[in-house]
BALOBA-1460 file (C-alpha; in Angstrom, 3 decimals):
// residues 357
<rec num="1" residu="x" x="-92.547" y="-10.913" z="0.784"/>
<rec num="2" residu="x" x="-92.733" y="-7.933" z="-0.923"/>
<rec num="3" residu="x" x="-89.861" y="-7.016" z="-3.844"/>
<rec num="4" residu="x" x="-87.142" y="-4.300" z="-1.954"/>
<rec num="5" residu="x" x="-84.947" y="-2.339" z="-3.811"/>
<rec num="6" residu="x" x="-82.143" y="-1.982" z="-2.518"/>
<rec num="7" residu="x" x="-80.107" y="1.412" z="-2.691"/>
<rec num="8" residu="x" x="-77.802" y="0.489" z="0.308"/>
<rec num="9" residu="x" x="-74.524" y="1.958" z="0.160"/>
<rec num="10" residu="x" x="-72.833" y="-0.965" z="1.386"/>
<rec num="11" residu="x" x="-72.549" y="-3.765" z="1.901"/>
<rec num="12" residu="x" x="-73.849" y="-4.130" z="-1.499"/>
<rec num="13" residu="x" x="-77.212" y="-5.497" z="-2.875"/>
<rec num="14" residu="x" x="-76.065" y="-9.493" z="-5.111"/>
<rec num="15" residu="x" x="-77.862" y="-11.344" z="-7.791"/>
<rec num="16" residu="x" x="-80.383" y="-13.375" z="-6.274"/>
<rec num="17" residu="x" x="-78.526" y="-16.227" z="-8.400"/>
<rec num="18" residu="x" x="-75.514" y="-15.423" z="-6.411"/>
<rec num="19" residu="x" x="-77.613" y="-15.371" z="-2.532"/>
<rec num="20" residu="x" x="-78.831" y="-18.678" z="-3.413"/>
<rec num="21" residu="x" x="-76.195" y="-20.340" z="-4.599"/>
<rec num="22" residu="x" x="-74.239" y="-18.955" z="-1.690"/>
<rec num="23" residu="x" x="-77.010" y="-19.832" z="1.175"/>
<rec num="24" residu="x" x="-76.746" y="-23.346" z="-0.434"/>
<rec num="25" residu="x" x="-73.709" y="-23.983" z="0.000"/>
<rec num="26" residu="x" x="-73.638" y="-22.282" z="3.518"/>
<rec num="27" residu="x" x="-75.407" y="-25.295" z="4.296"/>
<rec num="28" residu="x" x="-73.942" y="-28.184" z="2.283"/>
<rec num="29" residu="x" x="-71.427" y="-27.212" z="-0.712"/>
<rec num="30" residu="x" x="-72.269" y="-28.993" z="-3.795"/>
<rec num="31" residu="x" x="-71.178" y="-32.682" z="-2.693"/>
<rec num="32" residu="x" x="-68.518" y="-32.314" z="-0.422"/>
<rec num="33" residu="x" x="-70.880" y="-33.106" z="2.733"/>
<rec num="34" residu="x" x="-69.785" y="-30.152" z="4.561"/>
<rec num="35" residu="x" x="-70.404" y="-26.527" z="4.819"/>
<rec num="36" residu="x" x="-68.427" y="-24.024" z="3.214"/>
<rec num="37" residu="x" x="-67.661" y="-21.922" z="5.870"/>
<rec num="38" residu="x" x="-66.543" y="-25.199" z="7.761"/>
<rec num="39" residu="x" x="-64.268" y="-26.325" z="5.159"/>
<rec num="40" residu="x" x="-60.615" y="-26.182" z="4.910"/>
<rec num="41" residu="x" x="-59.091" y="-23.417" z="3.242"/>
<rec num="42" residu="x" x="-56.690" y="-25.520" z="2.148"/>
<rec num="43" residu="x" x="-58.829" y="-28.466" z="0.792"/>
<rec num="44" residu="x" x="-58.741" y="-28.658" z="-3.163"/>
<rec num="45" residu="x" x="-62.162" y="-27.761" z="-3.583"/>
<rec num="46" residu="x" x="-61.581" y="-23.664" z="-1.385"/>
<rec num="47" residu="x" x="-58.066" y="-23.646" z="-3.426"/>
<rec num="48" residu="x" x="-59.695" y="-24.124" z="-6.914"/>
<rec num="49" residu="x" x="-62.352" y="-21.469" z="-5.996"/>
<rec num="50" residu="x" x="-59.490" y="-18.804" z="-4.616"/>
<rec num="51" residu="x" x="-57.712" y="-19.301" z="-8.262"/>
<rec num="52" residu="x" x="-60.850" y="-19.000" z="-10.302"/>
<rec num="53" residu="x" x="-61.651" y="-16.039" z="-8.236"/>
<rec num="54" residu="x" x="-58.082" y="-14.378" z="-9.002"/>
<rec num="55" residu="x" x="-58.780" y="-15.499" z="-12.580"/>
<rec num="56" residu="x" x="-61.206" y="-13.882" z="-13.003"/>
<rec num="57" residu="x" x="-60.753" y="-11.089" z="-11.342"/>
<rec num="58" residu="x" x="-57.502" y="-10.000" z="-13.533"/>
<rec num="59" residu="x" x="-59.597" y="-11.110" z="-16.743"/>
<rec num="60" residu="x" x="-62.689" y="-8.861" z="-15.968"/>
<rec num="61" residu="x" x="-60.492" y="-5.715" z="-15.086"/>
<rec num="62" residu="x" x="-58.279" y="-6.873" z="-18.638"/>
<rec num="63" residu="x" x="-55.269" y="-6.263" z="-16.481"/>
<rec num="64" residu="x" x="-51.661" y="-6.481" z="-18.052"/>
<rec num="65" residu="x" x="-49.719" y="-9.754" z="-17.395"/>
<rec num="66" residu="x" x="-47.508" y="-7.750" z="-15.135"/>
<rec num="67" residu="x" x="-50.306" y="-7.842" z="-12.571"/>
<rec num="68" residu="x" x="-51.342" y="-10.884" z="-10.118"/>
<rec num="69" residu="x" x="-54.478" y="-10.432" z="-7.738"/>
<rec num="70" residu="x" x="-55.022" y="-10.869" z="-4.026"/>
<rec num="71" residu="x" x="-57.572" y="-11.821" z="-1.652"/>
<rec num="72" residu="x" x="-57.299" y="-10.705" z="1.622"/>
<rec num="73" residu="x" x="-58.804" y="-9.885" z="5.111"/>
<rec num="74" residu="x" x="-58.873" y="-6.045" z="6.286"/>
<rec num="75" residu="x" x="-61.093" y="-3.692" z="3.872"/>
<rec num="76" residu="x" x="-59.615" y="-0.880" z="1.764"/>
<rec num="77" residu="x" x="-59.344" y="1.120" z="5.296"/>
<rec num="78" residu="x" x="-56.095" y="-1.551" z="6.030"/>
<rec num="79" residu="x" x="-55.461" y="-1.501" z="2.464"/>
<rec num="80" residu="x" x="-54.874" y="2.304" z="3.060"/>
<rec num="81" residu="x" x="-51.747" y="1.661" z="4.789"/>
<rec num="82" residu="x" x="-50.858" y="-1.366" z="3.048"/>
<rec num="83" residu="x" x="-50.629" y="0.295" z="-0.254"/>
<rec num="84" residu="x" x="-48.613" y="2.958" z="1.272"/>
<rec num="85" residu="x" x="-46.046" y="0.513" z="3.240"/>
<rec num="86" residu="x" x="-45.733" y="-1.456" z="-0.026"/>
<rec num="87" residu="x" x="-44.951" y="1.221" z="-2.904"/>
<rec num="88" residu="x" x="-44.327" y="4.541" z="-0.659"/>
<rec num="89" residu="x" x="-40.161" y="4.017" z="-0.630"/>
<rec num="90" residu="x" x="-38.523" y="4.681" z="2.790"/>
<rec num="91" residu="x" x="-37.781" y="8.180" z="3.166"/>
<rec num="92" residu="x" x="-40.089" y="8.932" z="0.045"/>
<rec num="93" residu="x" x="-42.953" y="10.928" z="-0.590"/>
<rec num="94" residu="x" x="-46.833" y="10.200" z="-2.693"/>
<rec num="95" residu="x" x="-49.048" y="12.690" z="-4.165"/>
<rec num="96" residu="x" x="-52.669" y="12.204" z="-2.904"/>
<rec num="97" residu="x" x="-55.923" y="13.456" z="-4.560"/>
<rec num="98" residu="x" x="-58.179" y="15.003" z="-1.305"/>
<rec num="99" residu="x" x="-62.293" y="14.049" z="-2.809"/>
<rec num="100" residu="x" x="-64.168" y="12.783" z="-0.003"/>
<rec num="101" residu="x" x="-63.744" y="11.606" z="3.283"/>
<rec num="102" residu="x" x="-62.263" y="7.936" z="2.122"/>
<rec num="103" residu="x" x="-59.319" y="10.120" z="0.481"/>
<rec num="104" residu="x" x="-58.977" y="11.637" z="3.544"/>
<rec num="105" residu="x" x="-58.789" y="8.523" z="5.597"/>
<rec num="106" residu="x" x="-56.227" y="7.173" z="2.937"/>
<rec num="107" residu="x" x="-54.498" y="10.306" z="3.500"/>
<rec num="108" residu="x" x="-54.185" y="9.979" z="7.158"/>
<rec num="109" residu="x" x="-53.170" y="6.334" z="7.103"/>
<rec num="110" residu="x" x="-50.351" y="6.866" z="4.496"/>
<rec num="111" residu="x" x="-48.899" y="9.517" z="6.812"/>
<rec num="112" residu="x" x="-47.871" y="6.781" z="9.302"/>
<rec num="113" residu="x" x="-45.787" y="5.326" z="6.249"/>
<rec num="114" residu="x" x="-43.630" y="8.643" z="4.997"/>
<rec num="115" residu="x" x="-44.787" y="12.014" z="3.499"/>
<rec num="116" residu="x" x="-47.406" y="12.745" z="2.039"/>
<rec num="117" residu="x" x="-48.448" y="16.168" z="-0.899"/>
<rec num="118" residu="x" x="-52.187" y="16.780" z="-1.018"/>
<rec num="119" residu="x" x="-51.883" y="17.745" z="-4.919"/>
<rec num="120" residu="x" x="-55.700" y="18.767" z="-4.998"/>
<rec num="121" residu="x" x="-58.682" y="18.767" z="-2.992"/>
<rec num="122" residu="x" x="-62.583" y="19.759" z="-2.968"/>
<rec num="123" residu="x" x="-62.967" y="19.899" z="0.838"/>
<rec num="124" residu="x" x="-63.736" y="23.616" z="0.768"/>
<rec num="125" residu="x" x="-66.768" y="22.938" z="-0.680"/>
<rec num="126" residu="x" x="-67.955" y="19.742" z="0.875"/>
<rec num="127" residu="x" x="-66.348" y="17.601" z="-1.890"/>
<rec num="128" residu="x" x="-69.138" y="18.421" z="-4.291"/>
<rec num="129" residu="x" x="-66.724" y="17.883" z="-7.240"/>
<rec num="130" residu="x" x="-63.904" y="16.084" z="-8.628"/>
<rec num="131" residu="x" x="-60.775" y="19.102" z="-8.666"/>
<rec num="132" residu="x" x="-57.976" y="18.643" z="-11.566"/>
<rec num="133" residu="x" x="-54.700" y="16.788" z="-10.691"/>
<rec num="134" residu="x" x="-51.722" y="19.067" z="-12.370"/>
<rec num="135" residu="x" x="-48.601" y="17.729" z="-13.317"/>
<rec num="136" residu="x" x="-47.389" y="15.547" z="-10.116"/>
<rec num="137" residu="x" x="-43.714" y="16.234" z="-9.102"/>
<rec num="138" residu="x" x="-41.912" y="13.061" z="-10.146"/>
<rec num="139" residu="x" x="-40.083" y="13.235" z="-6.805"/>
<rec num="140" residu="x" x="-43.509" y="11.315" z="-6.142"/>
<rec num="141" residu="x" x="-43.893" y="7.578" z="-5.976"/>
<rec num="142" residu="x" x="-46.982" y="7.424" z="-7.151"/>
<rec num="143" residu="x" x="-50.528" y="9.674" z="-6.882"/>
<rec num="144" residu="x" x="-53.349" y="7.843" z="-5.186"/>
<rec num="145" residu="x" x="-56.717" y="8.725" z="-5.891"/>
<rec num="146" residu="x" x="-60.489" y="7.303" z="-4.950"/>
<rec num="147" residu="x" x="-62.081" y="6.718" z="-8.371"/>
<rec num="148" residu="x" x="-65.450" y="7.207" z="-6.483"/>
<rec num="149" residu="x" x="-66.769" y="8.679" z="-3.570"/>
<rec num="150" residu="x" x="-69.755" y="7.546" z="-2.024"/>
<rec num="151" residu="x" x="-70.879" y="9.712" z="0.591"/>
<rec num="152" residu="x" x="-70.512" y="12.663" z="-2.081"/>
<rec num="153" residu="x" x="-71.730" y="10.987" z="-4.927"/>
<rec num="154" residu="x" x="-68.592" y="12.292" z="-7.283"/>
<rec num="155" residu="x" x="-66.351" y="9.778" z="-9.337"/>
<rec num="156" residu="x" x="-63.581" y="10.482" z="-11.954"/>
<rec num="157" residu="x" x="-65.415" y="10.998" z="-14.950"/>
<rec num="158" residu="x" x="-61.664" y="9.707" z="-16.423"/>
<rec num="159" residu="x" x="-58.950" y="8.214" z="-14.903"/>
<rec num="160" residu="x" x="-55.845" y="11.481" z="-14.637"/>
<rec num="161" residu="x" x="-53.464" y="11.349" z="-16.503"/>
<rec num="162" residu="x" x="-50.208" y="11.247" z="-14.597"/>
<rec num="163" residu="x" x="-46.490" y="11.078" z="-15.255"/>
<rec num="164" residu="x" x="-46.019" y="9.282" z="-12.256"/>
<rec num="165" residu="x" x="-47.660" y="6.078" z="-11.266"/>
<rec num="166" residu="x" x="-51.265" y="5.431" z="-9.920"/>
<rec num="167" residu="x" x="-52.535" y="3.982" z="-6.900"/>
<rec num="168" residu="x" x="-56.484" y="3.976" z="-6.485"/>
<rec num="169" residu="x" x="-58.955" y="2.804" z="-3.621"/>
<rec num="170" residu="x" x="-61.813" y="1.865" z="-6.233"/>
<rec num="171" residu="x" x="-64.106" y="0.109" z="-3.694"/>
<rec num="172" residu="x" x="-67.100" y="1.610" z="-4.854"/>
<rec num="173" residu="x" x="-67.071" y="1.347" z="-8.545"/>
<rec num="174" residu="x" x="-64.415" y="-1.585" z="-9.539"/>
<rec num="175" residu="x" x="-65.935" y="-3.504" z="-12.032"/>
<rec num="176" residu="x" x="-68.449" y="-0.848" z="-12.851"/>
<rec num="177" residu="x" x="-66.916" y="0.707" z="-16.086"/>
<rec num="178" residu="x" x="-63.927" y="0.027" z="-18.372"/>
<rec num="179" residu="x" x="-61.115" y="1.548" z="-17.751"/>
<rec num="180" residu="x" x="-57.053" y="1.587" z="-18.720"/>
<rec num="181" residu="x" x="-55.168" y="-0.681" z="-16.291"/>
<rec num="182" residu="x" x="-51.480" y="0.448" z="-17.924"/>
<rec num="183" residu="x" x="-51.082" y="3.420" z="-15.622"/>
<rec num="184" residu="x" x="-51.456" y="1.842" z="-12.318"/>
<rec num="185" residu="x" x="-49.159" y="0.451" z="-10.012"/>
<rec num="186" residu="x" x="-52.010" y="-0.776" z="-7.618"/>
<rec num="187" residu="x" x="-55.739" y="-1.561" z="-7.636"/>
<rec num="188" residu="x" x="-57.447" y="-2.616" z="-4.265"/>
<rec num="189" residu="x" x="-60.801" y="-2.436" z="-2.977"/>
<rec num="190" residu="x" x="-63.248" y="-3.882" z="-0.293"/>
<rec num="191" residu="x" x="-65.062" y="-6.286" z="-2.072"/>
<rec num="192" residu="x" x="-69.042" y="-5.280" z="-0.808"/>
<rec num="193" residu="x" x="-70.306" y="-2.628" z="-3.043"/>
<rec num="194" residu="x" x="-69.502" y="-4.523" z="-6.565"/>
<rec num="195" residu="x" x="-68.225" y="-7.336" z="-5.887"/>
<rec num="196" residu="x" x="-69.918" y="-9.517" z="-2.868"/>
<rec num="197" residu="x" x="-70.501" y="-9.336" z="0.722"/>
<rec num="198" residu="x" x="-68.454" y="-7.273" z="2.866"/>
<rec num="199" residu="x" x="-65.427" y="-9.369" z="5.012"/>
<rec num="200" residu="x" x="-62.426" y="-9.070" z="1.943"/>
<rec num="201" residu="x" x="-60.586" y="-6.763" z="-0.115"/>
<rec num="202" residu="x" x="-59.054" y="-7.135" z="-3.530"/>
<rec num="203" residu="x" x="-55.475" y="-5.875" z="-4.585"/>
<rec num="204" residu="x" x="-54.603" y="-6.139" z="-8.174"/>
<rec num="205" residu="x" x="-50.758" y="-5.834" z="-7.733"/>
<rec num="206" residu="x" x="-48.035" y="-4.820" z="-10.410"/>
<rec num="207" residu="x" x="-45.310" y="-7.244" z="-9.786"/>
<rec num="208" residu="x" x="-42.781" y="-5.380" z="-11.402"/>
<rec num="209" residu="x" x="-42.779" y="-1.841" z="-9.302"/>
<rec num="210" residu="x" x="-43.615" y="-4.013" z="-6.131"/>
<rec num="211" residu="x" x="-40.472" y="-4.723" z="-3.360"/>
<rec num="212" residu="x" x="-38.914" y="-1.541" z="-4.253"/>
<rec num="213" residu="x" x="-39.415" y="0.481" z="-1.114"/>
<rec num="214" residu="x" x="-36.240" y="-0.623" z="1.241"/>
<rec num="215" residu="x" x="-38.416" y="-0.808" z="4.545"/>
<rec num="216" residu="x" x="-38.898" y="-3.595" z="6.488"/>
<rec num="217" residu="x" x="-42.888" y="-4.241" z="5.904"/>
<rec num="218" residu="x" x="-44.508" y="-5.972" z="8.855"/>
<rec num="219" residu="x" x="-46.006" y="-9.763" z="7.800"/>
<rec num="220" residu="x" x="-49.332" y="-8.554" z="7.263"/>
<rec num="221" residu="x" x="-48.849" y="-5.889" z="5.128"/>
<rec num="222" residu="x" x="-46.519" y="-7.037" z="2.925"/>
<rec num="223" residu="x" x="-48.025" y="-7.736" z="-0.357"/>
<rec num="224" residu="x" x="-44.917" y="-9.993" z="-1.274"/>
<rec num="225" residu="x" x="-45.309" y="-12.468" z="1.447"/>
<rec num="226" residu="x" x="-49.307" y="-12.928" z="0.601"/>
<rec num="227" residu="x" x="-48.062" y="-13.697" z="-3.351"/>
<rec num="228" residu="x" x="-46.160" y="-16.046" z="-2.518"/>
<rec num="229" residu="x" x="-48.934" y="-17.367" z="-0.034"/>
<rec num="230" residu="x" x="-51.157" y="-17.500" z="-2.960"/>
<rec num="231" residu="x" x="-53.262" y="-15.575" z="-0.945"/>
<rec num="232" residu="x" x="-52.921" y="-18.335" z="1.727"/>
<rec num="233" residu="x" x="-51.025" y="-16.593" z="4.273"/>
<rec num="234" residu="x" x="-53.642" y="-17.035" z="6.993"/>
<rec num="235" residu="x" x="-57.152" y="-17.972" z="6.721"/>
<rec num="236" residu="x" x="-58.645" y="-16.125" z="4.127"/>
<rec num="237" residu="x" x="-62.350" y="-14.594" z="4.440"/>
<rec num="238" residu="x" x="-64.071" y="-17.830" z="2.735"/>
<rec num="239" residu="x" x="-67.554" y="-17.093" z="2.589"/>
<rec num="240" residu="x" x="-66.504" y="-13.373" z="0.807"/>
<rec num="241" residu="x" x="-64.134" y="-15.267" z="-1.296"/>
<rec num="242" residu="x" x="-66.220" y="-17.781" z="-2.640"/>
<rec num="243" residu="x" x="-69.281" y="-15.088" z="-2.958"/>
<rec num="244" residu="x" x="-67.141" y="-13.060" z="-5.087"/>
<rec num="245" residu="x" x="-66.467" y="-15.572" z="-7.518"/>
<rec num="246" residu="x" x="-70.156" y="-16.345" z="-7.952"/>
<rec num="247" residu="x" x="-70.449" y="-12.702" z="-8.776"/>
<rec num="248" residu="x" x="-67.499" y="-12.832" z="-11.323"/>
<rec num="249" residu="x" x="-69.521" y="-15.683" z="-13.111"/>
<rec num="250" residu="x" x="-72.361" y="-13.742" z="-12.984"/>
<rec num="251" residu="x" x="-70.946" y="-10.873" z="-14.698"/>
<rec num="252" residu="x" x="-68.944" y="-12.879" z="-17.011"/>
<rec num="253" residu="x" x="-72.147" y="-14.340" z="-18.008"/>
<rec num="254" residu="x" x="-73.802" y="-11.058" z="-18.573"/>
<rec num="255" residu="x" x="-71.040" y="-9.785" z="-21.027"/>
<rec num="256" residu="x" x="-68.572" y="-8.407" z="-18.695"/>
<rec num="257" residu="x" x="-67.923" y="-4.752" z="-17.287"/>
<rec num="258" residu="x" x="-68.345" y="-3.438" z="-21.017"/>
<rec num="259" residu="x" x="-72.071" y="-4.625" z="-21.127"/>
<rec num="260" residu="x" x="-72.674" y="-3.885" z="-17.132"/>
<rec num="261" residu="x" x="-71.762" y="-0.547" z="-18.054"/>
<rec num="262" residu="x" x="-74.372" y="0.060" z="-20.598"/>
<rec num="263" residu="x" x="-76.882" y="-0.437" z="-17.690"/>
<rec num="264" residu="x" x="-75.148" y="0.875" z="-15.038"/>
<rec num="265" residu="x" x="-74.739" y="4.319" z="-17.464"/>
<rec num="266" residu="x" x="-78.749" y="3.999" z="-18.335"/>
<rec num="267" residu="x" x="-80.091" y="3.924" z="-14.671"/>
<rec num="268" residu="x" x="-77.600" y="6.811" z="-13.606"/>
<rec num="269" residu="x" x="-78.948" y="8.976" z="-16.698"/>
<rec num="270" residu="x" x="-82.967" y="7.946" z="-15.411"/>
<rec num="271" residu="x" x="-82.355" y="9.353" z="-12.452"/>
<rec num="272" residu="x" x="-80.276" y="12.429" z="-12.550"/>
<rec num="273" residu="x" x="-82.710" y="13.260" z="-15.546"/>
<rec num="274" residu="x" x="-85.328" y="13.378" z="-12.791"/>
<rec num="275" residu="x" x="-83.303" y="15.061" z="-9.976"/>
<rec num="276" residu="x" x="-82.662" y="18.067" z="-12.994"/>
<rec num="277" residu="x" x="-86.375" y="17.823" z="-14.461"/>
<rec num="278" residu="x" x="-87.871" y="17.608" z="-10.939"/>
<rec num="279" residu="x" x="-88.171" y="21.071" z="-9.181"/>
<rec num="280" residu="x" x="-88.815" y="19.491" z="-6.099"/>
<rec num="281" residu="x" x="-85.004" y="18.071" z="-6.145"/>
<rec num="282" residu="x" x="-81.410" y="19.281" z="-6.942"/>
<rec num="283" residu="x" x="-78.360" y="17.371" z="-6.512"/>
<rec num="284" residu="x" x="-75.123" y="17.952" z="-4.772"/>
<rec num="285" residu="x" x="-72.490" y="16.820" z="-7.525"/>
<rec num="286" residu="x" x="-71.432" y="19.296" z="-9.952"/>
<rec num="287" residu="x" x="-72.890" y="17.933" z="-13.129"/>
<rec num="288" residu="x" x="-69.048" y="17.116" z="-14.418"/>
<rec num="289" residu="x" x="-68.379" y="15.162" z="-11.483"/>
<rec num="290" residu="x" x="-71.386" y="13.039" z="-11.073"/>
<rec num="291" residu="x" x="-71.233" y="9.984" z="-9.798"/>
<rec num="292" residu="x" x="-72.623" y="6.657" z="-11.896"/>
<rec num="293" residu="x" x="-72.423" y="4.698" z="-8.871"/>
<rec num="294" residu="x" x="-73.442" y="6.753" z="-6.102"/>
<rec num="295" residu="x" x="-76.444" y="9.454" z="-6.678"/>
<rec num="296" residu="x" x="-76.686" y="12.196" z="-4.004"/>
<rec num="297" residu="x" x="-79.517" y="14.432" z="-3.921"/>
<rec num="298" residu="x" x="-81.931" y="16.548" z="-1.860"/>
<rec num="299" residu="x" x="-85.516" y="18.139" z="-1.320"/>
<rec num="300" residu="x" x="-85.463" y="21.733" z="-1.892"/>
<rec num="301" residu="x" x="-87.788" y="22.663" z="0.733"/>
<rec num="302" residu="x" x="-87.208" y="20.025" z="3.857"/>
<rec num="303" residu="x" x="-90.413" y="20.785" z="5.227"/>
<rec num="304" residu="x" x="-91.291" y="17.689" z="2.422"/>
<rec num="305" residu="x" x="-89.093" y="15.221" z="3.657"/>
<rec num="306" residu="x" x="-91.448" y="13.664" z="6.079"/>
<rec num="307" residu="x" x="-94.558" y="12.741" z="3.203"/>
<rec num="308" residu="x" x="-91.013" y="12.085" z="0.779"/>
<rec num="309" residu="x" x="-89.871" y="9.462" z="3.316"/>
<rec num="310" residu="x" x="-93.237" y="7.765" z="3.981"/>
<rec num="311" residu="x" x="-93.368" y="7.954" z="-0.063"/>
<rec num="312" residu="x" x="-90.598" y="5.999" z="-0.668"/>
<rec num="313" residu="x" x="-91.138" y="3.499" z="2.359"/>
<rec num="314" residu="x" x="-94.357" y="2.769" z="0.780"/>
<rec num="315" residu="x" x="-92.338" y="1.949" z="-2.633"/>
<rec num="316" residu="x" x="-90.915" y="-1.107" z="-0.252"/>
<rec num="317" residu="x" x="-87.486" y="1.297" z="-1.303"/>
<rec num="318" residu="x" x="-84.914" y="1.064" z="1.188"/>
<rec num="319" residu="x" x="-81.501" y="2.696" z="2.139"/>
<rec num="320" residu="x" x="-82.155" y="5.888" z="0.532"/>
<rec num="321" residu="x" x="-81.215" y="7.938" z="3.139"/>
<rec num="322" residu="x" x="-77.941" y="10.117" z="2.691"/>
<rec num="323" residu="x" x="-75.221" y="10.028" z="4.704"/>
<rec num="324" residu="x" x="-74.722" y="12.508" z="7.575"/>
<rec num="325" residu="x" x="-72.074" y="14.439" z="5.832"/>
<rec num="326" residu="x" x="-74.501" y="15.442" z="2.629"/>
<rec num="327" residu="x" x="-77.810" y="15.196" z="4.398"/>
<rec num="328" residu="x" x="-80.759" y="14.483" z="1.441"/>
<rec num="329" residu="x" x="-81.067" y="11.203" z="-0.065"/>
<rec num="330" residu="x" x="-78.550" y="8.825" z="-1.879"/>
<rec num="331" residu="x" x="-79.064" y="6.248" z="-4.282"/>
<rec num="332" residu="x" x="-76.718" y="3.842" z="-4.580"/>
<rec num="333" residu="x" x="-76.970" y="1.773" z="-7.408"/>
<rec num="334" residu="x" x="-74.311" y="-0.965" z="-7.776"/>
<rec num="335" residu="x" x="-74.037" y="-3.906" z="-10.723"/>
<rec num="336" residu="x" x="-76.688" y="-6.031" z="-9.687"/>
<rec num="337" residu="x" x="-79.816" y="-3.030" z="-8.736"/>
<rec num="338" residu="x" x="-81.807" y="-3.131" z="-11.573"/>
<rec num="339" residu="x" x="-83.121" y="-0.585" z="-14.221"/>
<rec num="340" residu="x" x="-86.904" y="-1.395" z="-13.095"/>
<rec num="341" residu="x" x="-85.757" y="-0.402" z="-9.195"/>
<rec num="342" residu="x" x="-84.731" y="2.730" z="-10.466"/>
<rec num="343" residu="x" x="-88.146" y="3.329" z="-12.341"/>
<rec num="344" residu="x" x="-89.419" y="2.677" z="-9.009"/>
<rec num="345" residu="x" x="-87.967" y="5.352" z="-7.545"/>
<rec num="346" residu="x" x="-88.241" y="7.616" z="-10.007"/>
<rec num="347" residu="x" x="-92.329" y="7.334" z="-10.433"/>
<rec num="348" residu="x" x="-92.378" y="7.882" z="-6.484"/>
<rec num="349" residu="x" x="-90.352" y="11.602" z="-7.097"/>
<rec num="350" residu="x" x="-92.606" y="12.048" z="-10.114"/>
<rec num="351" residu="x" x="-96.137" y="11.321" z="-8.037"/>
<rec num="352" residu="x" x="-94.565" y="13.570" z="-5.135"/>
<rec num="353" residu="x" x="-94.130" y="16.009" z="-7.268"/>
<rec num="354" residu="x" x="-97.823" y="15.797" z="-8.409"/>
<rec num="355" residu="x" x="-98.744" y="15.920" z="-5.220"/>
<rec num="356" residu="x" x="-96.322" y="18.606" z="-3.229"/>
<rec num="357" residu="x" x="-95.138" y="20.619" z="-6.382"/>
């Protein structure tokens, strides 16, 4: 079969390491005689691979001590409420940032769990930037952003810099880049853009700011009662769990998120280079608010985008296509795509403009 690159947005494109260890043990896990996915959750071998999973989760993100790290079922669109029901205090209030349409689903959700102060937004013009968070009341419990977005293709360039605590859905682009951990009161994130297939999310808890909201949380959502589950309060997602650790080793093994980085920063800069070079093309970020993870862009004249589709088809390029919201094209280029996909793509816009320029 032909070589695909893969610029899904999600679920995410693995190291082929990581499919075929994974497939493997799908059918017989090293020599435990079984099948993963028909194994315990509780037997010794699962348990060991949930704690080296939390391991090295909180080493990789060079979290504080404070922190502990969960596995869990739901996505980041339960985690939306869960991080609200968990650090929004009864009767309190939360700044949220308003950049793209995950905000806005955060937004909503957090609503059902007390009040909430849109502090900024970009919706007025299609969230085609990241806007600047001011000083946040401290009446707040905490400001909640999306470090990335996307549909939009916009990410904080910087983590904002807030005199109240953070809270941040970074689905799309945990693990991607270094960043502070000391300001944040809560990490979380579906696990299939960076991480591994889709089916868990990740919440990197503080310990010390969580339990202090005086409502009665609901089983579920209550981040205390999975700590002291060790994660094991029901069945966790097994397949996603164990996945995600073979990605962790991966990425471990390839110097960590300070050397993915590097080559996550050098096939972003390939690219928009051609989307700015390229007359044919123009993206939809402001230049300030790009996005590393996600790159949106269009044809300037869509009377191309029927010989630019069969282009990139015949590249064996796949999941290019933009979301409905942004129209155009989006390239979404997590850990494991590879520079040489991106030179892939980028010789097709360069030969269509040779051709249709």
């Amino acid at each position: 079969m032909a070589h695909i690159h893969n610029y899904s947005a999600g679920p995410c494109i693995l190291p082929a390491e990581v499919l075929e260890q994974a497939s493997q043990a799908v059918k017989s896990w090293d020599d435990h005689g079984l099948s993963l996915v028909e194994m315990s959750h509780r037997s010794k071998a699962f348990v060991e691979t949930m704690d080296e999973c939390r391991a090295l989760t909180k080493e990789l993100l060079d979290l504080p001590d404070r922190f502990e790290i969960l596995y869990l079922q739901g996505g980041a669109s339960l985690g939306f409420l869960t991080a609200a029901m968990n650090f929004l205090p009864e009767g309190g209030q939360a700044a949220y940032a308003d950049t793209g349409t995950w905000s806005a689903k955060a937004i909503k959700e957090a609503k059902h769990a007390g009040h909430v102060n849109v502090v900024t937004s970009s919706k007025d013009s299609n969230y085609d930037h990241i806007p600047t968070v001011g000083e946040v009341d401290a009446q707040n419990a905490f400001l909640h952003i999306t470090t990335n977005n996307t549909i939009f293709g916009t990410q904080y360039a910087d983590m904002p810099t807030s005199n109240v605590p953070l809270v941040a859905d970074m689905s799309s682009d945990i693990l991607s880049r270094t960043f502070d951990a000391e300001p944040f009161a809560l990490i979380y994130g579906g696990v299939q853009k960076n991480m591994g297939p889709a089916g868990a999310v990740m919440y990197a808890v503080d310990t010390e700011k969580l339990g202090a909201t005086g409502r009665d949380i609901p089983s579920y959502l209550d981040l205390n009662v999975h700590l002291g589950k060790d994660s094991m309060f029901n069945t966790p997602p097994v397949f996603s769990v164990y996945a995600t650790m073979l990605t962790l080793r991966w990425l471990k093994a390839k110097g960590g998120v300070a050397a993915i980085q590097k080559e996550n920063e050098a096939k972003s800069a390939l690219l928009y280079a051609e989307i700015d070079r390229n007359a044919l093309f123009s993206g939809h970020a402001q230049t300030d608010s790009r996005s590393h993870m996600n790159v949106t862009f269009r044809l300037n004249d869509d009377s191309h985008a029927a010989h630019f589709d069969a282009a990139w088809n015949a590249a064996d390029i796949s999941g290019l296509k933009g979301h409905r919201s942004v129209g155009g094209y989006r390239a979404s280029m997590y850990n494991a795509l590879p520079l040489s996909s991106v030179e892939v793509l980028v010789n097709v816009m360069r030969e269509f403009e040779r051709t249709h320029g």
